[in-house]
LUMKOLNU-416305 format. One record per residue (C-alpha): residue number from 1; residue in three letters; chain; x, y, z. Coordinates in nm, 3 decimals. Layout:
@resi: NUM | resn: Ala | chain: A | u: X | v: Y | w: Z $
...
END
This chain:
@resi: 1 | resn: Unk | chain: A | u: 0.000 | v: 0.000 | w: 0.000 $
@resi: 2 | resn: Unk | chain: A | u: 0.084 | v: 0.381 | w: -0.044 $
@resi: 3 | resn: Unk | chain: A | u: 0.321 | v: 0.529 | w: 0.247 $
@resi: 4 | resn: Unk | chain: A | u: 0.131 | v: 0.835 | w: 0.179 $
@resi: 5 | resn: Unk | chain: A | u: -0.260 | v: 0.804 | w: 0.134 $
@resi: 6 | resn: Unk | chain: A | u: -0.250 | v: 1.203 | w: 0.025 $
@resi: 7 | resn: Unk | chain: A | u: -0.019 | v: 1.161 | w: -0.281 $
@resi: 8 | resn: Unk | chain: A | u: -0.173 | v: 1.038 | w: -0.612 $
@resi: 9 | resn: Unk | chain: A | u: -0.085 | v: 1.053 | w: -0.943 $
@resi: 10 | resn: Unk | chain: A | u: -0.332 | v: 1.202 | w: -1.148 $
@resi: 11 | resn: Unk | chain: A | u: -0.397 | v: 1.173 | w: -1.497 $
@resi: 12 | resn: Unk | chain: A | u: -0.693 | v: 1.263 | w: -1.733 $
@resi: 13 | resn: Unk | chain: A | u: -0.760 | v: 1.076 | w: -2.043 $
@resi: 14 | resn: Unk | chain: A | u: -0.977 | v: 1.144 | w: -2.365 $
@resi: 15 | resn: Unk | chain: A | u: -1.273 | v: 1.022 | w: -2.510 $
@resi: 16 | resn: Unk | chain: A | u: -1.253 | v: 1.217 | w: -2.858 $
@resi: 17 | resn: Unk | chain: A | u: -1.541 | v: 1.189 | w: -3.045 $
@resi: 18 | resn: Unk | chain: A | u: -1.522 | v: 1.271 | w: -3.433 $
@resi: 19 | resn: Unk | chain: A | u: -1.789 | v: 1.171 | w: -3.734 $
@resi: 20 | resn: Unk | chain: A | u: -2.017 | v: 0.973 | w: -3.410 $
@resi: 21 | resn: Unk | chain: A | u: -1.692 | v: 0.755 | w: -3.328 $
@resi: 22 | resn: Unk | chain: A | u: -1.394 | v: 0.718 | w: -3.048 $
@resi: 23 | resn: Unk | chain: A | u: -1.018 | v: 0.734 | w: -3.130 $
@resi: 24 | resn: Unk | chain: A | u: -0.889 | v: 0.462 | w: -2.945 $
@resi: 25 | resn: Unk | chain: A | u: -0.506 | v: 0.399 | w: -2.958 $
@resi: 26 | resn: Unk | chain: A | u: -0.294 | v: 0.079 | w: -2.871 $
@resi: 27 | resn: Unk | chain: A | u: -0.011 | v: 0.157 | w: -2.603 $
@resi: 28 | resn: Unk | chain: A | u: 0.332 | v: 0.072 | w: -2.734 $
@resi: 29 | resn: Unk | chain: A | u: 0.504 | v: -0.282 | w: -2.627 $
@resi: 30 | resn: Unk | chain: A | u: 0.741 | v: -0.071 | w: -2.420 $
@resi: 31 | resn: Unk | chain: A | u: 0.496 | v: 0.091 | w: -2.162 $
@resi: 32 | resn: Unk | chain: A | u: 0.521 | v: 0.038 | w: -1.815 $
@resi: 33 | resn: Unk | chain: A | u: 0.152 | v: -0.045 | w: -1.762 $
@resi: 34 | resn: Unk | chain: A | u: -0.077 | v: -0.209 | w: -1.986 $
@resi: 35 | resn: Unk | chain: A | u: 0.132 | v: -0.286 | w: -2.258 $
@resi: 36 | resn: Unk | chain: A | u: -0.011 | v: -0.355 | w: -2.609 $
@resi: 37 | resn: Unk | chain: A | u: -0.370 | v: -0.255 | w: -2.445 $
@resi: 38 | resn: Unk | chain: A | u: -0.569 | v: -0.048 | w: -2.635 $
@resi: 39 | resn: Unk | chain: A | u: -0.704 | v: 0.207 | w: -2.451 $
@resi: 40 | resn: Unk | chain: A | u: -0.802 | v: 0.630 | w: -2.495 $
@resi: 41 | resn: Unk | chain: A | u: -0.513 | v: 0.894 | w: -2.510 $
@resi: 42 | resn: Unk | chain: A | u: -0.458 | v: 1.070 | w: -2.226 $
@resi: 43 | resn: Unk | chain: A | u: -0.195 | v: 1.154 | w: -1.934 $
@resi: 44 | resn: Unk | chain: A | u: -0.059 | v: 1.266 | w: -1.582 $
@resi: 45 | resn: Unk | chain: A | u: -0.090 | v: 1.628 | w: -1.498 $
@resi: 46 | resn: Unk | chain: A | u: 0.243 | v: 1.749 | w: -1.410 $
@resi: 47 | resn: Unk | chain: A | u: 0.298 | v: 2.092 | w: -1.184 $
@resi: 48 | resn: Unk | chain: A | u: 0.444 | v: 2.253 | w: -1.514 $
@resi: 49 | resn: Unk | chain: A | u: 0.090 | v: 2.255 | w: -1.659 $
@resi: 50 | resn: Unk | chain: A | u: -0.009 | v: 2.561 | w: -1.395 $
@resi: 51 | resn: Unk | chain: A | u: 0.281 | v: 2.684 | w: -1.185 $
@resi: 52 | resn: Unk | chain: A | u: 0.419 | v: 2.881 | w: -1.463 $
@resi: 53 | resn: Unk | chain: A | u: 0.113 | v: 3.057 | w: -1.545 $
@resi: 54 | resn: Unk | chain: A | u: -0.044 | v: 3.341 | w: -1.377 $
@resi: 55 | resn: Unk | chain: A | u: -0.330 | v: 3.242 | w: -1.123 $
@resi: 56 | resn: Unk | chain: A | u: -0.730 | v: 3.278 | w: -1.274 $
@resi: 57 | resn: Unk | chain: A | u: -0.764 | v: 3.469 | w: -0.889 $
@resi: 58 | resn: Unk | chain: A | u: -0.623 | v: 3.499 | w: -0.615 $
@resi: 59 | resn: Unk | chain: A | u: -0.511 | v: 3.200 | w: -0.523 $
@resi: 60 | resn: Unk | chain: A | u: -0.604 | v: 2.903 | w: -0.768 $
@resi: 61 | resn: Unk | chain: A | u: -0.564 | v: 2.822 | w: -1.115 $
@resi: 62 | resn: Unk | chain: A | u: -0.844 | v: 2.706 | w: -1.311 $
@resi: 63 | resn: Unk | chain: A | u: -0.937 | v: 2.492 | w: -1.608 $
@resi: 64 | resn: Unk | chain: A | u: -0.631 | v: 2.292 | w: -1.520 $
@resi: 65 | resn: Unk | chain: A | u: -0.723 | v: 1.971 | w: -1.609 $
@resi: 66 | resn: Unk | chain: A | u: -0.871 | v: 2.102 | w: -1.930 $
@resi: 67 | resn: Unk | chain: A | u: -0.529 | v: 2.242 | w: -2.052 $
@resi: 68 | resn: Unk | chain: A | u: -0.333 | v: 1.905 | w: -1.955 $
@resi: 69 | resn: Unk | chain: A | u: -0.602 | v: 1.722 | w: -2.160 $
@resi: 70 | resn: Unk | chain: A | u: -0.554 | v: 1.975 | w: -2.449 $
@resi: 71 | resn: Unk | chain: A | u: -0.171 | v: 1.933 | w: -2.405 $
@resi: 72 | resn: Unk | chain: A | u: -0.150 | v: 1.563 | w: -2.333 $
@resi: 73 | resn: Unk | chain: A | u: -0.406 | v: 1.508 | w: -2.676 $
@resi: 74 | resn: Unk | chain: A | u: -0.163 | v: 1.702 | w: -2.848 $
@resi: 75 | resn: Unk | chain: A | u: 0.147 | v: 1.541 | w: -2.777 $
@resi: 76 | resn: Unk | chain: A | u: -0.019 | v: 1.211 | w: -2.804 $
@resi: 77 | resn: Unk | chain: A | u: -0.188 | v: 1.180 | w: -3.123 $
@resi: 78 | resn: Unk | chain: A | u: -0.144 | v: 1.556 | w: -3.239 $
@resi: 79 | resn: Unk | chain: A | u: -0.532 | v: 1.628 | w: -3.262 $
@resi: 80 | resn: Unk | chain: A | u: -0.687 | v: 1.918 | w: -3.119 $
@resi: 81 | resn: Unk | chain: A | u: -0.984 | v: 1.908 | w: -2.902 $
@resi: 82 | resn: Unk | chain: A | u: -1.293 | v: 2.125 | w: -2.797 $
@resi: 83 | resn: Unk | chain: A | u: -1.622 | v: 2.104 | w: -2.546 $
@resi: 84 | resn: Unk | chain: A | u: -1.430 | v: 1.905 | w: -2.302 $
@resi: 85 | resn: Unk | chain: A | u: -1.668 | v: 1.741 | w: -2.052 $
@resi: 86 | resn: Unk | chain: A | u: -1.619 | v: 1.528 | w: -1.769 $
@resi: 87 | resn: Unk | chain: A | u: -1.767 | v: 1.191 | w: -1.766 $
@resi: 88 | resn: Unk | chain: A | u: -1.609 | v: 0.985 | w: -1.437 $
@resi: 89 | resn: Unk | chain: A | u: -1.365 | v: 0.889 | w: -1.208 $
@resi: 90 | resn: Unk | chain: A | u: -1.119 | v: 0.562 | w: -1.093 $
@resi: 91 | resn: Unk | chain: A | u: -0.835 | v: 0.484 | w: -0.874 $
@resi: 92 | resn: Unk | chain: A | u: -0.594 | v: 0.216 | w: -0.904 $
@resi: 93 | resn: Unk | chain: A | u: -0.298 | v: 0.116 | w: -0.705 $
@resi: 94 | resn: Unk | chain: A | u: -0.083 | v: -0.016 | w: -0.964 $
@resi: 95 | resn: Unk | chain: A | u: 0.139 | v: -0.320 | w: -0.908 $
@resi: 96 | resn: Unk | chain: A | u: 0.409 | v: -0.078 | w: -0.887 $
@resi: 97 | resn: Unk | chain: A | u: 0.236 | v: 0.115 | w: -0.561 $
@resi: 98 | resn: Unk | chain: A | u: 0.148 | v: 0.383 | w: -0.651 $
@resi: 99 | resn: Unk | chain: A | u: -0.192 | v: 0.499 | w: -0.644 $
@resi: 100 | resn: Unk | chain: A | u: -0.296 | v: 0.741 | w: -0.927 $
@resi: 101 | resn: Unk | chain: A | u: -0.676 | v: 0.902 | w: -1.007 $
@resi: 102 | resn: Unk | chain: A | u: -0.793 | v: 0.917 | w: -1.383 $
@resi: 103 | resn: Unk | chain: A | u: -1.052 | v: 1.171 | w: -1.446 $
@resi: 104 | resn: Unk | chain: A | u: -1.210 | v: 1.044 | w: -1.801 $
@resi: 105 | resn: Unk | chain: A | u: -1.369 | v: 1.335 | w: -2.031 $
@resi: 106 | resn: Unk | chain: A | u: -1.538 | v: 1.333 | w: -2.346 $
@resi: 107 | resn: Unk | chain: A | u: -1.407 | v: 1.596 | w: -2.602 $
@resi: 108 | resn: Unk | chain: A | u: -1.491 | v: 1.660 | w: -2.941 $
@resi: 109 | resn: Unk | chain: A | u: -1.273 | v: 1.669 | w: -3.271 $
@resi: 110 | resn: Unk | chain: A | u: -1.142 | v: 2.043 | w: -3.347 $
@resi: 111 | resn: Unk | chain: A | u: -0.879 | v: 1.973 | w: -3.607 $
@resi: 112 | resn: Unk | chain: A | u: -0.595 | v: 1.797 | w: -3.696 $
@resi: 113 | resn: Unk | chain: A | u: -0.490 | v: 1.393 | w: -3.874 $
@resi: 114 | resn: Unk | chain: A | u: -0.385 | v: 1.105 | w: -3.630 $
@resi: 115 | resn: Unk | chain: A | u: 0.006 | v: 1.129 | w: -3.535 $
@resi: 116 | resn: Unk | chain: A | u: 0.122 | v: 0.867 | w: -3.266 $
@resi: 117 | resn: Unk | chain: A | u: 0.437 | v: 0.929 | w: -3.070 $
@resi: 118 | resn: Unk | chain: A | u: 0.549 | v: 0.635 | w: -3.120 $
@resi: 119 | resn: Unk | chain: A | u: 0.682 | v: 0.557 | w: -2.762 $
@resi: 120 | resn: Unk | chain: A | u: 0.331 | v: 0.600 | w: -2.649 $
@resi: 121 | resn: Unk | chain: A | u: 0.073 | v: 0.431 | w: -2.861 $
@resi: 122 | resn: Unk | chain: A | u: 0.186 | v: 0.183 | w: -3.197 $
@resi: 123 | resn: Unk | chain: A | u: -0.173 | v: 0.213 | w: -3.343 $
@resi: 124 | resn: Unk | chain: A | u: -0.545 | v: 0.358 | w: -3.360 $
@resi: 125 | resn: Unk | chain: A | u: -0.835 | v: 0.330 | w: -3.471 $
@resi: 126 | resn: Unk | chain: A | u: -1.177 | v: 0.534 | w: -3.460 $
@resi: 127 | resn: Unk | chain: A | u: -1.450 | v: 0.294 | w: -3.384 $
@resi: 128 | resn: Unk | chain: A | u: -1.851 | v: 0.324 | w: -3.258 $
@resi: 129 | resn: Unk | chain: A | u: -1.884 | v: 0.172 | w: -2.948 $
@resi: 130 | resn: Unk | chain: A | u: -1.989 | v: -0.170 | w: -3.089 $
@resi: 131 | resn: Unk | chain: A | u: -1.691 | v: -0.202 | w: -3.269 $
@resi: 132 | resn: Unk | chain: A | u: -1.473 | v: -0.140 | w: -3.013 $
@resi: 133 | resn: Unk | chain: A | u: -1.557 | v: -0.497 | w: -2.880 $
@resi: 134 | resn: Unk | chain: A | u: -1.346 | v: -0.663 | w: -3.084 $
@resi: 135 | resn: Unk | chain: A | u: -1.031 | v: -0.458 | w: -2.955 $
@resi: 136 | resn: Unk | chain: A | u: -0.829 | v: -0.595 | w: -2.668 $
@resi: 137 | resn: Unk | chain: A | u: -0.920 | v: -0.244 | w: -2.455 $
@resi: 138 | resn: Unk | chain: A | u: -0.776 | v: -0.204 | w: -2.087 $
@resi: 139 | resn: Unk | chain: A | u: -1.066 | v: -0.319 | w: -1.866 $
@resi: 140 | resn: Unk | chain: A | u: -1.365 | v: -0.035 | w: -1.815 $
@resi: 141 | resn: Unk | chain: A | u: -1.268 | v: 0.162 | w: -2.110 $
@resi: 142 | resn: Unk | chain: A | u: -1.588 | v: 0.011 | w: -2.313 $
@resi: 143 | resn: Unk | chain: A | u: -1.771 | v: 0.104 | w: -2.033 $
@resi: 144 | resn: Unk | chain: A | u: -1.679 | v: 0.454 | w: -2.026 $
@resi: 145 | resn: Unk | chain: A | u: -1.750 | v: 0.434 | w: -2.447 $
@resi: 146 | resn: Unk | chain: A | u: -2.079 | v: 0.296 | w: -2.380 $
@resi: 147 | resn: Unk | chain: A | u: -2.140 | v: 0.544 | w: -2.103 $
@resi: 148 | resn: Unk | chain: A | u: -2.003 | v: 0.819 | w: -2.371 $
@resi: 149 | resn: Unk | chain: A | u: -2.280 | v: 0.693 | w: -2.588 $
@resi: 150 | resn: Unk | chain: A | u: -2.565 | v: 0.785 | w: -2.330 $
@resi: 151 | resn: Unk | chain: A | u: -2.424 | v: 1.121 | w: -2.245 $
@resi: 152 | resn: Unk | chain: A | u: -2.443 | v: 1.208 | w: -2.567 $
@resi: 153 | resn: Unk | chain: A | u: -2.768 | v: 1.103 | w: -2.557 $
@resi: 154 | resn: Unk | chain: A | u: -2.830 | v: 1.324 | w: -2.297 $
@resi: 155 | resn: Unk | chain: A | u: -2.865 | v: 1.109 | w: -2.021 $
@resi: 156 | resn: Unk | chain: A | u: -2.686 | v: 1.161 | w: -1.666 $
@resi: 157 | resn: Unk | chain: A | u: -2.533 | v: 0.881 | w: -1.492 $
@resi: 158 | resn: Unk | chain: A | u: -2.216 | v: 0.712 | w: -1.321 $
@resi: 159 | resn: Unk | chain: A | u: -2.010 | v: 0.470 | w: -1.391 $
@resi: 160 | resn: Unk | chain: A | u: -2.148 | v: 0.144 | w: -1.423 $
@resi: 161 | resn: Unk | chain: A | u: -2.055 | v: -0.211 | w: -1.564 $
@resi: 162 | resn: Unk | chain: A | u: -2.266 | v: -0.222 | w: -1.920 $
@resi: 163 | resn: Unk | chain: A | u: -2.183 | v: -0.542 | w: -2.101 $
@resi: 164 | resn: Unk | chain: A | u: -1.928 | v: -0.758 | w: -1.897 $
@resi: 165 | resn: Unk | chain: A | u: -1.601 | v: -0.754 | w: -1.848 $
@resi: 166 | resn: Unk | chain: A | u: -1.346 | v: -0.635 | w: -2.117 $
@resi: 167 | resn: Unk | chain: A | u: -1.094 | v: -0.803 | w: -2.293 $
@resi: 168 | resn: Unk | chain: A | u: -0.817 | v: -0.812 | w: -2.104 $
@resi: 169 | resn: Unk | chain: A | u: -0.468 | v: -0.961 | w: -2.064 $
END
């Protein structure tokens, strides 16, 4: 367990919608964690992301998360995003440790083609949420699609298991 139940890493991932279908991208052989998965692009939020910046008041920054999903997309896959919106929440404690929270949005499409940095994701793919079955996706990402589905349906909801459990390795 954590030596310190206060620290987390936290990272914020992507559900980019574009055409009425996800980008979903398959992590390189070299990653740490999850490995040849095929999951949503994303990443940590790193102090860099605010502390250079001047505070929205007094004493916070704001939209934080939003600019280290914009950033994060960016670097990523090289595609710009828009109407970022939150959709829900996890924590892990990886075999490793350490405990992180991933804060999973849905954004739209603003511009831009598909370029992988290579040391993060080999692969992609945009896919409805149906087709995204047949991909070997990190466990509870084809929940969150399927949950992206009925938000953009307009329903309001948490987190739930839809369909069973994922492929998974």
């Amino acid at each position: 367990m954590p030596t310190d139940q206060f620290l987390h890493e936290v990272a914020i991932t992507a559900i980019i919608v574009k055409d009425n279908k996800y980008l979903i991208t398959r992590r390189s052989a070299s990653k740490k964690r999850f490995p040849g998965m095929w999951t949503v692009p994303g990443g940590k939020l790193e102090t860099s992301d605010y502390l250079s910046l001047e505070k929205d008041t007094e004493h916070y920054w704001y939209n934080v998360l939003e600019r280290t999903l914009r950033r994060e997309v960016k670097e990523e896959v090289g595609l710009d995003i828009e109407r970022i919106e939150y959709l829900t929440s996890l924590a892990t404690v990886h075999g490793d440790g350490n405990p992180s929270l991933v804060i999973s949005c849905v954004a739209d499409w603003a511009s831009g083609n598909v370029a992988l940095k290579k040391d993060e994701s080999d692969d992609f793919a945009w896919v409805t949420s149906e087709e995204a079955k047949h991909y070997p996706l990190i466990d509870g990402i084809h929940d969150e699609l399927a949950m992206a589905d009925r938000k953009r349906a307009g329903e309001r909801l948490e987190w739930s298991r839809t369909s069973g459990k994922s492929i998974s390795s």
